[in-house]
C-alpha positions in Angstrom: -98.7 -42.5 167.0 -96.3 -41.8 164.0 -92.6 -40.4 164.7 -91.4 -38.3 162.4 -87.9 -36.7 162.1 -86.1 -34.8 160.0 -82.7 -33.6 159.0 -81.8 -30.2 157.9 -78.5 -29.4 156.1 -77.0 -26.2 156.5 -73.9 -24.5 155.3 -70.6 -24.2 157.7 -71.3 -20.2 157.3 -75.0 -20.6 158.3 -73.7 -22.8 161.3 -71.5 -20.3 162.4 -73.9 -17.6 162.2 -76.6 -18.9 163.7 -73.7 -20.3 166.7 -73.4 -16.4 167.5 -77.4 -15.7 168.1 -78.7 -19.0 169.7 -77.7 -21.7 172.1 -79.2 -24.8 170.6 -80.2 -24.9 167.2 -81.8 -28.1 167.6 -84.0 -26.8 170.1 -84.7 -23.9 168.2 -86.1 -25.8 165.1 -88.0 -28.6 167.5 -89.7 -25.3 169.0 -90.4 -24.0 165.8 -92.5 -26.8 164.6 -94.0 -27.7 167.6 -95.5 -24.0 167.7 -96.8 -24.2 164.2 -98.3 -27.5 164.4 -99.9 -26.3 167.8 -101.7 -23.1 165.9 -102.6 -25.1 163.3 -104.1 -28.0 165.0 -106.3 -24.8 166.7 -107.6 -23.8 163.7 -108.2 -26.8 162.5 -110.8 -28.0 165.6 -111.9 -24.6 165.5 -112.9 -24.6 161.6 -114.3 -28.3 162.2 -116.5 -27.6 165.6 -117.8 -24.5 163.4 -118.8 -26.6 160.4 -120.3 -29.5 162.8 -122.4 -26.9 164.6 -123.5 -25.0 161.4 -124.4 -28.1 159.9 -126.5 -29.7 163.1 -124.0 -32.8 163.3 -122.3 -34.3 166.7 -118.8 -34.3 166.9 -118.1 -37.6 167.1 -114.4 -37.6 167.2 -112.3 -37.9 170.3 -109.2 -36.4 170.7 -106.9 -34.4 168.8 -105.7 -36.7 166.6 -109.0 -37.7 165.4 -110.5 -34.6 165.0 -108.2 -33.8 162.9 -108.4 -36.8 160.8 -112.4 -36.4 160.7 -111.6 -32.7 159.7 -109.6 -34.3 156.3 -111.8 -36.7 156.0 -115.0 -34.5 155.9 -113.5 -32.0 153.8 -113.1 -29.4 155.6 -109.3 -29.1 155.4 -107.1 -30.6 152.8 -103.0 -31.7 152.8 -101.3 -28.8 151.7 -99.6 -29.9 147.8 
């Protein structure tokens, strides 16, 4: 499993004002990303079960991470550039 973090720099105003609408900011962004990778890795099995099943072919990936990784592979998603 890979690890990533990142670091976001933000100005003292932006600190501040985010400071008067949320309690941790840290948690905020970590939420943030873990939602959008959650829809995305949705639609990503849902696009690749669809074009296994219109094309006749077992799903032979297991898990999440793999199916995923078949999805790339196959074509039927691409990194975003």
């Amino acid at each position: 499993m890979i690890h990533t973090s990142y670091t976001v720099g933000i100005t003292t105003a932006e600190y501040l004002s985010l400071s008067t609408v949320m309690v941790d900011q840290k948690d905020w962004v970590e939420n943030v990303l873990t939602n959008r990778a959650r829809i995305a890795i949705e639609d990503i099995t849902s696009k690749y079960t669809t074009f296994k099943i219109k094309r006749g072919e077992s799903i032979t990936a297991i898990g999440t991470t793999d199916i995923i990784q078949a999805a790339i592979n196959e074509g039927v998603v691409g990194i975003a550039t």
